[in-house]
C-alpha positions in Angstrom: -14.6 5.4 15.6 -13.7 4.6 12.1 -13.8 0.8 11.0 -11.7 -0.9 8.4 -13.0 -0.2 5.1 -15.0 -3.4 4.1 -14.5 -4.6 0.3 -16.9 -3.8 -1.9 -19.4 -7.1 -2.9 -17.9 -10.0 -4.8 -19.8 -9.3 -8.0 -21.7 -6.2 -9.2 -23.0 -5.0 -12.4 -23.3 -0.9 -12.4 -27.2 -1.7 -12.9 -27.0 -2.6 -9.6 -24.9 0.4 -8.4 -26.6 2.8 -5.9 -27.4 5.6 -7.2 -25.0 8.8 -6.9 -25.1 12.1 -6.4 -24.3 12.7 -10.1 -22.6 10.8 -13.1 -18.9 11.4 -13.3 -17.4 11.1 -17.3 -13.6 11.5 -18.1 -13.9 12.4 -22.3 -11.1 12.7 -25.0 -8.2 11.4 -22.4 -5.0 11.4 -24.6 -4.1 7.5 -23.5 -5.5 5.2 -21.1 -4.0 2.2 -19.7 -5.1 -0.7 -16.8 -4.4 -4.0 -16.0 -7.7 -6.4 -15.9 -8.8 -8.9 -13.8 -9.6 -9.5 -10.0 -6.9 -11.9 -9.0 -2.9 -10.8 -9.2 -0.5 -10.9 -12.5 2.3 -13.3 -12.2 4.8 -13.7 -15.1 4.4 -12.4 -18.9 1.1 -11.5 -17.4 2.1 -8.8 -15.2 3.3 -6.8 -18.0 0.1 -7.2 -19.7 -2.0 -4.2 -19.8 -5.3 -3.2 -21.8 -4.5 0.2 -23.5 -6.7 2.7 -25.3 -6.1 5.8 -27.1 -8.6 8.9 -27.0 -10.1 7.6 -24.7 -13.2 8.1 -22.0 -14.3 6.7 -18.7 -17.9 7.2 -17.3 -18.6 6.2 -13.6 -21.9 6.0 -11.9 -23.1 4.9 -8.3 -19.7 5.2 -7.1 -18.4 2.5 -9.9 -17.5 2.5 -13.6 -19.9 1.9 -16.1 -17.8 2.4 -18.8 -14.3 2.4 -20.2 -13.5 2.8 -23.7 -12.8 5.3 -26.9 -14.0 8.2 -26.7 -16.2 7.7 -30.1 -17.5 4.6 -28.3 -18.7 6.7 -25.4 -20.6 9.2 -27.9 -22.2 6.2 -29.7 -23.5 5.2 -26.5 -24.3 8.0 -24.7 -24.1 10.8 -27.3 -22.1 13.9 -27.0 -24.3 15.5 -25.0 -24.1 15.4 -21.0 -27.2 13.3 -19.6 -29.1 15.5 -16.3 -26.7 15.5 -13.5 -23.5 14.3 -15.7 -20.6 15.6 -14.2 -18.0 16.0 -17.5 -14.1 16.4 -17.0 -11.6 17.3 -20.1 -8.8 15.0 -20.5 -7.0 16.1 -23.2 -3.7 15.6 -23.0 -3.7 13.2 -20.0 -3.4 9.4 -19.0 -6.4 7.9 -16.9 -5.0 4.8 -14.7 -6.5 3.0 -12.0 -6.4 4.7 -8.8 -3.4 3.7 -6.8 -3.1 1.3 -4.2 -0.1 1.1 -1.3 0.0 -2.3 0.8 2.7 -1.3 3.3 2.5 1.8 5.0 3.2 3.0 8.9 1.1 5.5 8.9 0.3 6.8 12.8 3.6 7.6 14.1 5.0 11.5 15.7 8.2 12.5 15.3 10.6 13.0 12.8 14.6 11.4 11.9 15.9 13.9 10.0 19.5 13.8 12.0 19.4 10.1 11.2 19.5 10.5 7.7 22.2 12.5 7.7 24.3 10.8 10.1 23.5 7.9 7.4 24.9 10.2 4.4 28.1 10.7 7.1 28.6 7.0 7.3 26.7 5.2 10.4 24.7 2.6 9.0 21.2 1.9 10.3 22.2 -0.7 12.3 24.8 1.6 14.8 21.8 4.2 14.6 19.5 1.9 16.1 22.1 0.2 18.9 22.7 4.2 20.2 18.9 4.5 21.0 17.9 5.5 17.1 16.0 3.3 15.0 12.3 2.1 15.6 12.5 2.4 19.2 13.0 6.6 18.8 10.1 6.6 16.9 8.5 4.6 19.8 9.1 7.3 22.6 7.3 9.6 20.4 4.5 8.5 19.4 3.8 7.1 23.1 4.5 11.1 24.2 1.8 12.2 21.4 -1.9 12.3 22.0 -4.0 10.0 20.3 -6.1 13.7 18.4 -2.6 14.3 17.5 -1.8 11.0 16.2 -5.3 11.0 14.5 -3.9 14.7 13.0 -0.7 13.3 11.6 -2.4 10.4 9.6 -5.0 12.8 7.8 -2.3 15.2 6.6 -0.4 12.1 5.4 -3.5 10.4 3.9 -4.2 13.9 2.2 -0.3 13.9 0.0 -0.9 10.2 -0.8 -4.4 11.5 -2.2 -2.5 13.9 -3.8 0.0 11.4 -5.5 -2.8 8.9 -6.5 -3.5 7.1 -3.7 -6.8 5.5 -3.3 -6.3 2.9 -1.4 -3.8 1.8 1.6 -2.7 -0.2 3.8 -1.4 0.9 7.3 0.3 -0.7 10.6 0.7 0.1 14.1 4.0 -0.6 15.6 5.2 2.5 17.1 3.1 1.9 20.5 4.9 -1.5 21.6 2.3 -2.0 24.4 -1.2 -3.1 24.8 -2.2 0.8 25.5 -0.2 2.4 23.0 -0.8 0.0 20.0 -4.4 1.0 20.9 -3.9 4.1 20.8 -2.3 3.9 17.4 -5.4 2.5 16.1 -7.8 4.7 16.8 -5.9 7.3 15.7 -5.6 5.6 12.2 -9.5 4.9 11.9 -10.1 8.5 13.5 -8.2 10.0 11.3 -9.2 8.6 8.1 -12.5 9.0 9.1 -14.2 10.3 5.7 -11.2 10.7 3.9 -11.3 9.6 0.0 -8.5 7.2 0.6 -9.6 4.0 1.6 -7.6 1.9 4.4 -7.5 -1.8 5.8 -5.3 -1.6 9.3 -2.8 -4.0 10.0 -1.5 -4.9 13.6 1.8 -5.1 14.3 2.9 -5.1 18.1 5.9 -7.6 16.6 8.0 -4.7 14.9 10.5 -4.3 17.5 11.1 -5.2 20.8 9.8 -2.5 23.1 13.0 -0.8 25.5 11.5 -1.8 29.0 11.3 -6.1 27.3 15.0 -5.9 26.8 18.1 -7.5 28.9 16.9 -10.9 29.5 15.3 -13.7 27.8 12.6 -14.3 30.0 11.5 -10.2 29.1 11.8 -10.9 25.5 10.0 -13.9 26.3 7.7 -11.7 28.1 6.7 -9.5 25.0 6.3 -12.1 22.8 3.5 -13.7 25.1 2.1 -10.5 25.2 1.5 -9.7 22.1 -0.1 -13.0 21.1 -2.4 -13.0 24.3 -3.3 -9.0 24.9 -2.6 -6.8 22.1 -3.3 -8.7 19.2 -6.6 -9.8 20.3 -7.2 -6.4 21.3 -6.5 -4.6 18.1 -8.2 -7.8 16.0 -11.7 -6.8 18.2 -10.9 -2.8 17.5 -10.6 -3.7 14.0 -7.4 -4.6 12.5 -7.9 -6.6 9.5 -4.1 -8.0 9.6 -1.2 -9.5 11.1 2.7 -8.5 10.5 5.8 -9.5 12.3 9.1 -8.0 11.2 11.1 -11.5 11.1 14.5 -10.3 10.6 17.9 -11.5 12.4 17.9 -9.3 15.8 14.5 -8.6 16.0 12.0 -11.8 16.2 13.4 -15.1 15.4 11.1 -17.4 13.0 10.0 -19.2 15.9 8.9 -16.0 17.5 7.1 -14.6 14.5 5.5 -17.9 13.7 3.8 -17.8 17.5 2.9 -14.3 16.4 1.5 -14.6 13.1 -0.7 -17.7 14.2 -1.8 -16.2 17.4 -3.1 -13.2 14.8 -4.8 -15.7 12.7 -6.6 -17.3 15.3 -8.1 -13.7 16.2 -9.5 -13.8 12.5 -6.6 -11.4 11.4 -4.7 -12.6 8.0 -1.0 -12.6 7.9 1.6 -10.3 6.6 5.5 -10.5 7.0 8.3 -8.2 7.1 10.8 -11.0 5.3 14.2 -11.5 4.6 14.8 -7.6 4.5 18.7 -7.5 5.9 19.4 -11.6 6.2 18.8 -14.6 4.1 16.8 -15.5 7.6 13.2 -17.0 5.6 10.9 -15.2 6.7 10.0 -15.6 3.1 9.6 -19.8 3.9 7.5 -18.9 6.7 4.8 -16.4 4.5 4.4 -19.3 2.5 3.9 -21.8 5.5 1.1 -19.9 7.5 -0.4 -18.3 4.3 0.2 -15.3 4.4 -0.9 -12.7 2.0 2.2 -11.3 1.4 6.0 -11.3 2.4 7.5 -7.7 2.1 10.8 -6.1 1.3 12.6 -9.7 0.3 15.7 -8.1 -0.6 18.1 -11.3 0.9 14.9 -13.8 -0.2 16.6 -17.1 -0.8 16.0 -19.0 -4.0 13.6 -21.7 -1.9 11.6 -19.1 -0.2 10.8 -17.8 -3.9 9.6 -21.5 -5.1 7.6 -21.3 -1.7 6.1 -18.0 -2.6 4.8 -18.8 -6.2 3.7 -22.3 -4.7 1.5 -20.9 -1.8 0.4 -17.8 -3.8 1.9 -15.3 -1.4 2.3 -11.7 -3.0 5.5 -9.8 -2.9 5.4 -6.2 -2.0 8.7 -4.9 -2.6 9.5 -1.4 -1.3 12.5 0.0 -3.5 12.6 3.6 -2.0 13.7 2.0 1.1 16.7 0.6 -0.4 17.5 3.9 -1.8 16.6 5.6 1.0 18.8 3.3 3.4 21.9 3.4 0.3 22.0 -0.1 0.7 22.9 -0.4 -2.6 20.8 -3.6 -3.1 17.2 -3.9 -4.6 15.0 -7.3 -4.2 15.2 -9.6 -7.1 11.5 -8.7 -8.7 12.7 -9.8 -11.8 13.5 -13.6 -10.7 10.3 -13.5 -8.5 8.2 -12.5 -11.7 9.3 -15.6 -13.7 9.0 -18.0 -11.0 5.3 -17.0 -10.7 5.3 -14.7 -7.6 3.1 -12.0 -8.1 4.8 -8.2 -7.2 3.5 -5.5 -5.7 4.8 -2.2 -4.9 4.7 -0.1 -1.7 6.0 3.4 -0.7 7.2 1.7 3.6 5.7 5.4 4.4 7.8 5.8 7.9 9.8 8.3 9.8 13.2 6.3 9.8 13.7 4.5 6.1 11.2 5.6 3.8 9.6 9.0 4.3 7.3 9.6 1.2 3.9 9.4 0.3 4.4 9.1 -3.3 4.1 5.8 -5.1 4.9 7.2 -8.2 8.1 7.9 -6.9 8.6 4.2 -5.7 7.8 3.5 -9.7 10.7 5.4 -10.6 12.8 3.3 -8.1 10.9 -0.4 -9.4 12.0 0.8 -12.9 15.4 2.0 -13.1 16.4 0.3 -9.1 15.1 -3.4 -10.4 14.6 -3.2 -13.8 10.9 -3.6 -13.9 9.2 -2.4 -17.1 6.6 0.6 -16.7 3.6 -2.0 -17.3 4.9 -4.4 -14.7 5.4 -1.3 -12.4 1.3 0.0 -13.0 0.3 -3.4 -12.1 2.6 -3.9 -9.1 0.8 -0.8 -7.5 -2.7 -1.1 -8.6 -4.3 -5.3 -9.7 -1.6 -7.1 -7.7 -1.5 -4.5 -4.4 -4.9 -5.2 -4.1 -4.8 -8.5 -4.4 -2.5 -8.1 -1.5 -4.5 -6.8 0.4 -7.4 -9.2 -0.5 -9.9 -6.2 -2.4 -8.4 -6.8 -6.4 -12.2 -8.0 -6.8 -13.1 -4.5 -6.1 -10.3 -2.5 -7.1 -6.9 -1.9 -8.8 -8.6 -2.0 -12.1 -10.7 0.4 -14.6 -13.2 -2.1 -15.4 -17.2 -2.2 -15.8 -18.5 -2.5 -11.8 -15.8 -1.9 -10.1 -15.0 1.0 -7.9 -14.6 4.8 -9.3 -11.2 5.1 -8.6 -9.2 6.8 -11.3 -6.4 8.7 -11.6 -4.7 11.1 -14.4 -1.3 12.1 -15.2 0.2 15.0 -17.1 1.1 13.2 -20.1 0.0 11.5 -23.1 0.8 7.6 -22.4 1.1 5.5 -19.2 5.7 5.8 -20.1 5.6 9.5 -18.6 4.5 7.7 -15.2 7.9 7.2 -14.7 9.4 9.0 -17.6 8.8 12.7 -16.0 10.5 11.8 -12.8 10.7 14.1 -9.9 7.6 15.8 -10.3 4.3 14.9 -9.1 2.7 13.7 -12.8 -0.8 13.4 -11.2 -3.2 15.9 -12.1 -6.2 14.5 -10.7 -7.9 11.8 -8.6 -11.3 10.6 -8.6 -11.8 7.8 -5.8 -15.2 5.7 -5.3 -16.8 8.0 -8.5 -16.2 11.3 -6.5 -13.6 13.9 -7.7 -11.2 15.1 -5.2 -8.2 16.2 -6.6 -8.7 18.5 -9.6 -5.3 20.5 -11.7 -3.3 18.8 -8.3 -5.9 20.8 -5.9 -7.5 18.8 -3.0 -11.2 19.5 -3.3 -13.6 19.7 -0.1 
């Protein structure tokens, strides 16, 4: 079975890279743009990018060795390609860093097509859900589906994140809801990213919903919460979840609840994450900060104090815009307030069944910048330097810097604007993750 990816070493120098199969070199790129840095951008600073125009990228062991102008490249390693060079032409194309999505549900079957619809006819998520819709119908699905088919589902996902820049993910259970099932979830995850190019860190989350046979009395609910913190948390922390989550929300677990949850999690080595303040003003926001959490995600009712408590404790934000779209809730998180009180944003595509279904984080850019007014610079960052630092691997990645990993992707255009300018299309032409190229002209290689 597949195992977490583990981050690359704290500190490298690409003399110390292993050696690779051949030496990859991106010349005469049109524009290229990255943040820099191995902690995340808070402030003035998230908008702060290092830009370069004609520019070239040469990567080797797996991890760059050089970014630059172009004429800098030739000066250094002439114009002629070295014994086993690999060259790509990137005329007329932006190279970023590859991208990286820190909140993701990735193992689930079945689909909720009729939801959205009934949503477009009026029922809000909320009447969905109380008539058997909701989380819970995703539940009795993937508990019907077989873990190879599970394992199935996640690769052909994996492969149109690749395809949209993805690099690097995140991804929870929470569609099993029992000890086997949640299990089962797992496996199917690391089986099914087994040698893909897209890295991914697993997150467990039993506490998403409370499962239909842990309903109708207290001492039930009560029942599932225990559990979770005593069975299937340490269960999925020794199969090799690398986090915690808890969807703290008003109706589903209570802070109380999700603070037994998140700390049982930490004491099984796993660091927290929290679904916060996403329908209520409840502070689940408070709590991220309290048990230091990593991050606090969606935040769209995140009360002025659970901000202050944020940017105090260091706890990223991953903000998921294309669910607020999605859902027509007609309300965005306030990334704007959170970036000038220090808090650190991150963006995430939510990748689920029920109220997000897209791979595509440039499409959640296009949501950042025109939903919450986020400029395109502060929007690269958000899914590259700070969702890494999310996720605890911005030493390794989420930049195009000297020794850290390959990972670079280029869009159809001539600056880092047509990111989000040339919506509606998919602007990535090609990927190149851990110094190997995999997506060439929007093809999947291998």
């Amino acid at each position: 079975m597949a195992r977490a990816t583990r981050p690359l070493p704290d500190s490298f120098t690409a003399s110390e890279a292993p050696p690779a199969s051949e030496v990859l070199s991106v010349r005469h790129l049109a524009s290229l743009a990255t943040p820099t840095g191995v902690g995340p951008r808070t402030g003035g600073e998230q908008g702060r990018l290092r830009r370069f125009l004609d520019a070239a990228i040469r990567i080797e062991g797996g991890r760059i060795a050089f970014v630059g102008t172009d004429e800098d490249f030739a000066l250094r390693y002439g114009d002629r390609p070295s014994p086993g060079e690999r060259v790509l032409d990137g005329t007329g194309r932006t190279a970023l860093p590859g991208f990286v999505d820190p909140h993701t549900h990735l193992p689930w079957a079945g689909l909720r097509e009729s939801e959205f619809n009934e949503r477009l006819k009026g029922r809000t998520y909320a009447e969905i859900a109380a008539a058997g819709g909701g989380i819970v119908s995703t539940v009795a699905t993937t508990r019907a589906a077989s873990e190879a088919d599970l394992a199935r589902l996640v690769r052909s996902r994996l492969d149109r994140m690749l395809r949209h820049g993805t690099t690097f993910c995140e991804a929870k259970t929470g569609y099993g809801l029992d000890l086997a099932n949640e299990t089962k979830q797992l496996r199917a995850l690391f089986s099914g990213a087994e040698g893909h190019p897209v890295g991914i860190l697993a997150t467990a989350l039993p506490g998403h919903e409370v499962p239909p046979e842990r309903r109708g009395s207290a001492a039930l609910r009560a029942r599932y919460v225990d559990e979770c913190c005593r069975e299937i948390l340490p269960a999925l922390a020794e199969a090799g979840a690398s986090f915690v989550d808890v969807f703290c929300e008003t109706g589903v677990f209570d802070l109380a609840e999700s603070r037994r949850m998140l700390e049982a999690g930490a004491g099984c080595g796993l660091r927290a994450r929290v679904h916060a303040d996403e329908l209520t003003p409840l502070g689940g926001a408070n709590l991220a900060a309290e048990v230091g959490a990593l991050s606090a995600d969606h935040l769209l009712y995140v009360r002025p104090d659970g901000i202050e408590a944020m940017a105090r404790a260091g706890v990223v934000a991953v903000l998921l815009p294309g669910t607020s779209f999605f859902l027509r809730m007609n309300r965005y998180a306030p990334a704007r307030q959170m970036m000038e009180s220090g808090v650190a944003v991150a963006l995430a595509t939510d990748c689920n069944p029920g109220s997000s279904y897209t791979e595509s984080l440039p499409a959640v850019a296009f949501f950042a910048a025109l939903g919450m007014g986020m400029t395109v610079e502060e929007t690269l960052t958000a899914m590259t330097l700070n969702a890494a630092a999310s996720l605890g691997v911005a030493d390794a990645r989420g930049t195009l810097e000297v020794g850290k990993s390959g990972d670079v992707v280029l869009i159809d255009g001539p600056s880092l604007e047509h990111l989000v300018y040339h919506y509606g299309i998919n602007v990535v032409t090609d990927v190149v993750a851990s110094g190997t190229l995999v997506v060439r002209d929007g093809v999947r290689l291998n």
